[in-house]
Legacy VTK file of the C-alpha trace (Angstrom):
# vtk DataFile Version 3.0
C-alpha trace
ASCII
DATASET POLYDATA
POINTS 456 float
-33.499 -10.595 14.819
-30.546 -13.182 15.361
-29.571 -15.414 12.540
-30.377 -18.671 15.025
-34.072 -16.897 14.809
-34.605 -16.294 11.509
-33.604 -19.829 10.297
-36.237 -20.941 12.705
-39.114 -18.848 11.556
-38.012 -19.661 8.006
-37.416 -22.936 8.401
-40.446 -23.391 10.214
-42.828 -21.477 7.313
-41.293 -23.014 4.750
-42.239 -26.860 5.957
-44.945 -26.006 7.674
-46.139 -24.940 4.143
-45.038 -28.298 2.999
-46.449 -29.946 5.581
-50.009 -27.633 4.752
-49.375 -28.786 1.232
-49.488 -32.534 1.907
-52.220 -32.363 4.322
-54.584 -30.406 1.866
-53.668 -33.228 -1.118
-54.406 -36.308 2.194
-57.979 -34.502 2.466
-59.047 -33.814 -1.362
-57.847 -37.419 -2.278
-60.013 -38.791 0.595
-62.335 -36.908 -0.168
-62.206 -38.273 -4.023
-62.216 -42.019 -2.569
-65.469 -41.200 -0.334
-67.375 -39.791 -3.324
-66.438 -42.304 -5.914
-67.262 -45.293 -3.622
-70.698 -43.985 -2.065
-71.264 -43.593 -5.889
-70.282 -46.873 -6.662
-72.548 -47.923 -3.558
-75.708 -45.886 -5.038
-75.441 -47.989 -8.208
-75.282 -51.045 -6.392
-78.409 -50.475 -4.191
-80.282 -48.778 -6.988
-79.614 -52.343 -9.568
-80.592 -54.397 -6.558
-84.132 -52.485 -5.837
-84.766 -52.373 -9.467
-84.157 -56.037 -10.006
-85.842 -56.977 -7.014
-89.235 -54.790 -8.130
-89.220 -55.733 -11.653
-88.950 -59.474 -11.314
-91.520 -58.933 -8.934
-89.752 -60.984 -6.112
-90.724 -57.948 -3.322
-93.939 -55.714 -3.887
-93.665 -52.058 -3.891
-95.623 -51.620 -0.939
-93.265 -53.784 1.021
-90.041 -52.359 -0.355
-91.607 -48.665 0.655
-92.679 -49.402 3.876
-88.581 -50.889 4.414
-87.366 -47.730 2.904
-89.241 -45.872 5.173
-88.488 -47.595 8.091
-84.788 -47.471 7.564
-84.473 -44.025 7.489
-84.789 -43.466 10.722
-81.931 -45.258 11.506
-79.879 -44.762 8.578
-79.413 -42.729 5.735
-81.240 -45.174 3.234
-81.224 -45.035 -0.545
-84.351 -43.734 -2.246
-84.768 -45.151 -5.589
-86.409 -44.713 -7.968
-87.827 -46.687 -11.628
-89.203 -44.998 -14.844
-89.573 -45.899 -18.134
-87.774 -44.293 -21.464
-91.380 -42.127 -21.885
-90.927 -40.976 -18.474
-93.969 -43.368 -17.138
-93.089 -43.679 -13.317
-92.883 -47.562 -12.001
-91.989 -47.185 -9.016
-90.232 -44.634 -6.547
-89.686 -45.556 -2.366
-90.670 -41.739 -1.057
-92.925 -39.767 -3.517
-93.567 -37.128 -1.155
-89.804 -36.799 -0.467
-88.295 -37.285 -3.855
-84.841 -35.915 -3.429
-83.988 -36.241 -6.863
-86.817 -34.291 -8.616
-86.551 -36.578 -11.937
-87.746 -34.232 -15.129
-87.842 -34.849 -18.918
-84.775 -33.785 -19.430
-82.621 -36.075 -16.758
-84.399 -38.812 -18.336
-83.041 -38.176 -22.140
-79.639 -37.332 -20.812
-79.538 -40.732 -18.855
-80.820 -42.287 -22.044
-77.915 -40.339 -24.287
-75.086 -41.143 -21.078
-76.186 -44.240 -20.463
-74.663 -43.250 -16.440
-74.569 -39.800 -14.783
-73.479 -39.151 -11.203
-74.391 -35.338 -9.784
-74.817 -33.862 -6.076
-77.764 -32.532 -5.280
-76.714 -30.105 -2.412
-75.158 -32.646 0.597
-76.642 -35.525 -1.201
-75.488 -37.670 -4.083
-77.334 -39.032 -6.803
-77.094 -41.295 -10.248
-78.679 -42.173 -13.040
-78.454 -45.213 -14.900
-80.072 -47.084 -17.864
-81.090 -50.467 -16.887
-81.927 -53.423 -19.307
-83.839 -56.173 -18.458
-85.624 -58.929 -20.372
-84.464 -56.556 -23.395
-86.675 -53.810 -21.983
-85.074 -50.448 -20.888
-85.618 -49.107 -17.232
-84.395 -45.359 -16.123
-83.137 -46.192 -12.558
-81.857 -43.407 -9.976
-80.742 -43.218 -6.750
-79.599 -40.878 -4.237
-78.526 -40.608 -0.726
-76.651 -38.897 1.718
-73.095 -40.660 2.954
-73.207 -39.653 6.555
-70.820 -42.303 7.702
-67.884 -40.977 4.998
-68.499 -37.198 5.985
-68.324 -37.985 9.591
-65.010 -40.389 8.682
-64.050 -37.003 6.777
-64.464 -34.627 9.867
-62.672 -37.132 11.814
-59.550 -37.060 9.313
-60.150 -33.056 9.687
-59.443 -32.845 13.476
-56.644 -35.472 13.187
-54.609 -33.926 10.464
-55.650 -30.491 11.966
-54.132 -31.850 15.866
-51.256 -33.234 13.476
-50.491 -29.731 11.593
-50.285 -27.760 15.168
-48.179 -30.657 17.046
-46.412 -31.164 14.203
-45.687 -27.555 13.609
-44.821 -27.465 17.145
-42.537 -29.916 17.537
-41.131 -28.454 14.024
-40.023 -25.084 15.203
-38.483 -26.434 19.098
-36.175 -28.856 17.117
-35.473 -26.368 14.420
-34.564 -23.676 17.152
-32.109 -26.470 18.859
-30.573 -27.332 15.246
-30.060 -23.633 13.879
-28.491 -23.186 17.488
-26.302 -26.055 17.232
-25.592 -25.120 13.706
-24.544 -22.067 14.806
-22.750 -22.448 17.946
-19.188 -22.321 15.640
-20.033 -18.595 14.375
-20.652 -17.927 18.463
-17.301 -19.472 19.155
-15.976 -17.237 16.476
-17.407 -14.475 17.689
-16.782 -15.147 21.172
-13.114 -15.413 19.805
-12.944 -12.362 17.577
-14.014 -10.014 20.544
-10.579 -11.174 22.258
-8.478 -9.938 19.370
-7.631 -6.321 20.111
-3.868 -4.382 19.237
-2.472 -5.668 22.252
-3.209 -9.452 21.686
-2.773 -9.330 17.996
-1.432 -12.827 18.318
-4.421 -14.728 19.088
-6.285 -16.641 16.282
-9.834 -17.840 15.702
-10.367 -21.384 15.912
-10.478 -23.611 13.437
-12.097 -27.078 13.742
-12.603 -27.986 10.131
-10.626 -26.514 7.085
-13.008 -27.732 4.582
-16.037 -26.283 5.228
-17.698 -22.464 4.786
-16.748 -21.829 8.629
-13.432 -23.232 8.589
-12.224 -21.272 5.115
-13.679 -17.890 6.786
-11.670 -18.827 10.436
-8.623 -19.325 8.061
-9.264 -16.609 5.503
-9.580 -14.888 8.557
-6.263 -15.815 10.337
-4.417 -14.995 7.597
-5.479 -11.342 7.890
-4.492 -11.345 11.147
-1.117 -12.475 9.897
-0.807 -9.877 7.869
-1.994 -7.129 10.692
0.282 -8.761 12.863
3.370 -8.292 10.351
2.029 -4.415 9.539
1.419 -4.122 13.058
5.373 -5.218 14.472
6.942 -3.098 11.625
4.978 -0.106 12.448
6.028 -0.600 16.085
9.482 -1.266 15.150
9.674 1.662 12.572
8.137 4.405 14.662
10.509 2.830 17.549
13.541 3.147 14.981
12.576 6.520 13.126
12.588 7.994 17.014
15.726 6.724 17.846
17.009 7.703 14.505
15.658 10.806 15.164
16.812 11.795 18.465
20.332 11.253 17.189
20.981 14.423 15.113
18.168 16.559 16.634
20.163 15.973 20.327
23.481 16.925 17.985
21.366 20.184 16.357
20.127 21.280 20.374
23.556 20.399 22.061
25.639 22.301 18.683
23.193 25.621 19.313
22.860 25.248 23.233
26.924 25.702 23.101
26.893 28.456 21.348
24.220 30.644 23.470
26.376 29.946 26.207
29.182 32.489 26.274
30.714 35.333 23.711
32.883 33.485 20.626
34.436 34.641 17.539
32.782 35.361 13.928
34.820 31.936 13.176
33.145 29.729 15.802
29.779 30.773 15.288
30.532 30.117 11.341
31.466 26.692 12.586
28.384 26.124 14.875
26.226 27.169 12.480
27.808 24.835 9.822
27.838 21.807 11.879
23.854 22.500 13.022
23.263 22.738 9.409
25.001 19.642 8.661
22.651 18.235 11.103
19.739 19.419 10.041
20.904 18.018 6.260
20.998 14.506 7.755
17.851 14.490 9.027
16.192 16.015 6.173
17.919 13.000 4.292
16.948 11.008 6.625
13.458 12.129 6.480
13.038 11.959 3.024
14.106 8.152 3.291
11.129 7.499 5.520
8.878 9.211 3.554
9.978 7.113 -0.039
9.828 3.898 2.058
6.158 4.783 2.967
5.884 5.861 -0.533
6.850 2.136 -1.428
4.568 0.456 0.481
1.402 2.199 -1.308
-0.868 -0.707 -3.169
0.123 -0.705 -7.066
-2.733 0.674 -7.982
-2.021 3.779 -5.955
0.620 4.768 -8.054
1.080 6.096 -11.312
3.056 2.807 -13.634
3.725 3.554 -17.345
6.398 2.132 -19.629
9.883 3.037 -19.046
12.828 2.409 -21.116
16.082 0.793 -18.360
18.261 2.568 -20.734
17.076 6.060 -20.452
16.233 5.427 -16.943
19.715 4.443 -15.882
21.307 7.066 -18.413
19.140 9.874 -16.168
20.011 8.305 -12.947
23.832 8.833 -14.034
24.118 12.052 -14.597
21.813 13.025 -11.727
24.471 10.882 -9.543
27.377 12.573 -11.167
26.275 16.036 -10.872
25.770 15.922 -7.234
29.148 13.794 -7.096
31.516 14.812 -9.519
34.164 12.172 -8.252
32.047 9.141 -8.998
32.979 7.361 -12.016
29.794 4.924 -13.460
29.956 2.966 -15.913
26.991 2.027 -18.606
26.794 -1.368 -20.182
24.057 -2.777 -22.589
24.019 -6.164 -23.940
23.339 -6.294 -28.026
20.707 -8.136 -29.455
19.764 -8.750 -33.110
16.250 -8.438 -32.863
16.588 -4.787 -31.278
13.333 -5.150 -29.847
13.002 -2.254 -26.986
10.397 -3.815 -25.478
13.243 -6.184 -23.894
14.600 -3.372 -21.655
10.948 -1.657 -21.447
9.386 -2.309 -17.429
5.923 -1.238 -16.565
6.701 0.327 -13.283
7.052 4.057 -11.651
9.374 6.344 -13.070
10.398 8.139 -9.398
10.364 5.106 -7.461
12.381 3.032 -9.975
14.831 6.198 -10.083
15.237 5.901 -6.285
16.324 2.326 -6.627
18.779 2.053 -9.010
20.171 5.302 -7.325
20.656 4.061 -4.184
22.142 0.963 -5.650
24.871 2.813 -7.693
25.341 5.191 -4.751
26.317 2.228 -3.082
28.646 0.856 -5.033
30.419 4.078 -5.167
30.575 4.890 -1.632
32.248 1.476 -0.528
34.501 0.858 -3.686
37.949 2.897 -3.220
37.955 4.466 -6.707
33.923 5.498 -6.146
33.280 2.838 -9.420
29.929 1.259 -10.263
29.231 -0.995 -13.292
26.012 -1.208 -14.576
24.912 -3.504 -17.341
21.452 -4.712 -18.695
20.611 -7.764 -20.221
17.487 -9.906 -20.706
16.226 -13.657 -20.751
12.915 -14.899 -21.529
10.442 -12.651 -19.521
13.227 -10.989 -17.251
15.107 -7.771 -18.197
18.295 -8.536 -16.098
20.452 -5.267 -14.461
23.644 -6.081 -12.482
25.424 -3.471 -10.509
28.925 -4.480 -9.665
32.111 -2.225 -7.653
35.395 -3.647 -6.928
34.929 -2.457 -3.361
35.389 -4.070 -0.102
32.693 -6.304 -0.136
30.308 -7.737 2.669
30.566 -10.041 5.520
28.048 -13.219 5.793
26.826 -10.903 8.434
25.953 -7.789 6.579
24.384 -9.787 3.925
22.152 -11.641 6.277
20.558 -8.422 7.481
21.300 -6.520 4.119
17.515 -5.601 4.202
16.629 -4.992 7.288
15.603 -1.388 8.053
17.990 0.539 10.124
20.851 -2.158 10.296
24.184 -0.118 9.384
27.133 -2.808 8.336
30.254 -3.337 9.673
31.636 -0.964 7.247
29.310 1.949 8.383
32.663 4.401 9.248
33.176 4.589 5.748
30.371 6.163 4.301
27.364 8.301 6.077
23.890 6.632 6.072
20.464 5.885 7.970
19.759 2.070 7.028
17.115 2.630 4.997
18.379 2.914 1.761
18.278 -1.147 0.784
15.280 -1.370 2.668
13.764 0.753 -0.016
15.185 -0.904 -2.560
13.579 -3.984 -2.411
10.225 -2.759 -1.743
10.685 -0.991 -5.108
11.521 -4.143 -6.721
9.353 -6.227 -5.026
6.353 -3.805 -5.728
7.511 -3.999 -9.490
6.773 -7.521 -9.187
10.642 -8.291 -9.385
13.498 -9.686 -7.647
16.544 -8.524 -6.131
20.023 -10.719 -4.992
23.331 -9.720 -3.622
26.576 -11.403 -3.942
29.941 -10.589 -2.355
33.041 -11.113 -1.032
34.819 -9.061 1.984
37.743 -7.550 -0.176
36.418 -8.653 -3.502
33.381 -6.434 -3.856
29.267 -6.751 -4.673
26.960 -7.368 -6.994
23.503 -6.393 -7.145
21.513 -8.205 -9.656
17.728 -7.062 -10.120
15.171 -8.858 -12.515
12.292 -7.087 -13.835
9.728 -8.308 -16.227
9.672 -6.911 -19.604
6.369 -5.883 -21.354
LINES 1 457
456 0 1 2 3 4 5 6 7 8 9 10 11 12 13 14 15 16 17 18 19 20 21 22 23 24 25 26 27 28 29 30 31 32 33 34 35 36 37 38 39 40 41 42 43 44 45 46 47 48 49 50 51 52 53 54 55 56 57 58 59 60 61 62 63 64 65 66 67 68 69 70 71 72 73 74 75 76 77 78 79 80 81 82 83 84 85 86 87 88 89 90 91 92 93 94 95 96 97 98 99 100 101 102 103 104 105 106 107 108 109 110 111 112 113 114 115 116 117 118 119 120 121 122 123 124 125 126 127 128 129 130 131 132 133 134 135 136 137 138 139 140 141 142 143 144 145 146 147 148 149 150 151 152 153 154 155 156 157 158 159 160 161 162 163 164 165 166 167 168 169 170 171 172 173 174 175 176 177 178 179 180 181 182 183 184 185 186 187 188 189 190 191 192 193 194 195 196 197 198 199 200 201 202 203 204 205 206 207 208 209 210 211 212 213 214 215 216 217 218 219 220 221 222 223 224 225 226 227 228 229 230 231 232 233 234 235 236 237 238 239 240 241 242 243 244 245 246 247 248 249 250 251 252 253 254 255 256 257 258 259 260 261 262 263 264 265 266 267 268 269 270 271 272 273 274 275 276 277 278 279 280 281 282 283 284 285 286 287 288 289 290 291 292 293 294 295 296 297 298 299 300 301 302 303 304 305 306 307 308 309 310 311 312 313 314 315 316 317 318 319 320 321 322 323 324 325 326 327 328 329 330 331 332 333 334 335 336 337 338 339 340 341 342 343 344 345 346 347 348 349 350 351 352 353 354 355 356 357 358 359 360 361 362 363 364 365 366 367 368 369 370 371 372 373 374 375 376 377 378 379 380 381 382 383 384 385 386 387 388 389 390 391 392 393 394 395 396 397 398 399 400 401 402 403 404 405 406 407 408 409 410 411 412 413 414 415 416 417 418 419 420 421 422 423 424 425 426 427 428 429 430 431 432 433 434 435 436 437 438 439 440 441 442 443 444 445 446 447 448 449 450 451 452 453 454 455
């Protein structure tokens, strides 16, 4: 069952309840009114009968033959007049005596002073009357045709009301919950044209401030960020190929040469070098793109404990220096009074962190002319604060620009060998560690990396 549905049936049940509700409470309090003014109506008739006997302004025989006559027509009063010792006076239809008067009724009326009862469809009372300081029992009782055929009337009109009503309830309740609706159908509509090749499009969005317009716009910015996932997928597959092709063409053309005629023991050492030098750079190369995908897990994918900068970058060092003995890098750390290590203690991943500063000191070394880096650590407020510095030959405006962007080789990319995606990294790793990273330099005068991370 659609939505538009539903909120019509329940809409529809839950005021037609209401509506039940209100119609039950019309009837019972009519119903209350009818009763309490035929009873009001029996005590008049029965003080006037009374009062008319007893004074002995109209004979009995005369007010009989009336009440007699009348009901016929209409649904007369009978009446009737005792005394306290149950003595009957007088009483308009013996033989019909709706009332049945007995010993009893009589001593109640005399304790109550007034009762009112039903005696199966018809109502009666009983009331002690006083006149010329002599007691009467009076009673009365009728049947109020008129106000149960008013009440049968009100039936069929509030029962005619209840089905139009209801009715009329559930068309204009289908018409609302489909106007109501008819944004979510738009959206919906709109949603089924968003597929990988129109990744562009967007849901409309006609009012930011309500339920609808925070989902279209919660919902857009998803999109956003598919879009953004879904370019740099496209552009690194399309770059990883073409990265690739490079030194796998290099690997097939090196060996293709050499099955082609007879050499010496010397040039088939030499082949066989330069395919394995190709195959190196494309293991590099793929071990690049597999720490870059590394760095774009979730951080709660990876494993983050407390590392100490210090030991960090002392490790990093002499890994760096044992697989290049002609680097020279140089360790710095500011002083502080307080010696409190938790100043140059990160919360962060030991490997990825490692990768990082690596490929940061690697750089210095392979564009400075004496293979130099400087490293130093320092900290302010909430920031542990590493700068990595060379006396190299710098970067244009150019290279800095598109410092991070994956695959982009500088203009100084004859000096050392590389794939582009070793800064790229880098600031994924930082940014993932919740932490910034900045460049500064001059062509001829060097760079500086300078990395913040937050401190426990």
């Amino acid at each position: 069952m659609k939505i538009r549905t539903a909120l019509t049936w329940k809409n529809t049940v839950v005021t037609a309840t209401v509506f039940l509700l209100c119609m039950v409470l019309i009837y019972l309090v009519s119903e209350h009114t009818r009763s309490q003014t035929f009873f009001h109506d029996l005590k008049s008739e029965a003080v006037t009968k009374a009062h008319l006997f007893l004074q002995n302004q109209v004979d009995a025989q005369t007010m009989q033959s009336i009440y007699l006559n009348n009901r016929k027509f209409i649904n007369e009063v009978e009446v009737a007049v005792y005394t306290p010792d149950f003595r009957m006076l007088y009483h308009d239809a013996v033989q019909n005596d709706i009332i049945q008067e007995n010993r009893e009724m009589i001593d109640r009326i005399l304790r109550e002073k007034e009762i009112e009862f039903y005696i199966g469809k018809y109502q009666g009372i009983g009331i002690l009357y006083v006149l010329d300081g002599k007691q009467y029992i009076v009673t009365a009782a009728a049947y109020d045709g008129y106000g149960y055929q008013n009440l049968l009337e009100l039936q069929k009109t509030l029962g005619i009301l209840f089905v139009v009503g209801l009715s009329l309830l559930f068309v204009v309740g289908y018409f609302l919950a489909r106007a109501s609706l008819k944004p979510i159908r738009d959206i919906v509509r709109k949603a089924e044209t968003i597929t990988a090749s129109h990744i562009d499009r967007r849901l409309p969005v006609k009012n930011e401030k309500d339920e609808l317009g925070e989902l279209s716009t919660t919902f857009n910015a998803l999109l956003d960020r598919l879009e953004i996932s879904f370019n740099s997928q496209r552009m690194f597959v399309s770059n990883a190929s073409h990265e690739l092709r490079t030194p796998l063409a290099a690997l097939i053309a090196e060996l293709d040469l050499a099955l082609q005629k007879e050499r010496t023991e010397e040039q088939y050492r030499n082949s066989i070098r330069h395919a394995l030098d190709d195959a190196r750079r494309m293991t590099k190369l793929i071990d690049g793109l597999l720490n870059l995908a590394k760095a774009d897990y979730q951080k709660e994918q990876l494993k983050m404990e407390e590392i100490r900068l210090d030991e960090l970058l002392l490790d990093t060092r002499n890994h760096l220096l044992k697989a290049h003995p002609d680097y020279h890098i140089e360790l710095l750390f500011e002083q502080d009074d307080s010696d409190d290590d938790r100043q140059i203690t990160v919360r962060g991943n030991l490997y990825l962190l490692n990768i990082a500063f690596a490929n940061l000191i690697e750089n210095n070394c392979k564009y400075s002319a004496d293979k130099s880096s400087f490293v130093q650590i320092s900290f302010w407020e909430k920031w542990t604060i590493i700068r990595l510095s060379d006396d190299g030959v710098g970067m244009s405006e150019t290279d800095k620009k598109h410092l991070f962007t994956l695959f982009y080789r500088g203009e100084q990319e004859k000096m050392a060998e590389g794939h582009g995606i070793g800064m790229t990294l880098v600031q994924r790793i930082i940014q993932l560690h919740e932490g910034n990273i900045a460049v500064h330099s001059e062509q001829g005068r060097g760079t500086t990396f300078v990395i913040e991370l937050p401190h426990v």
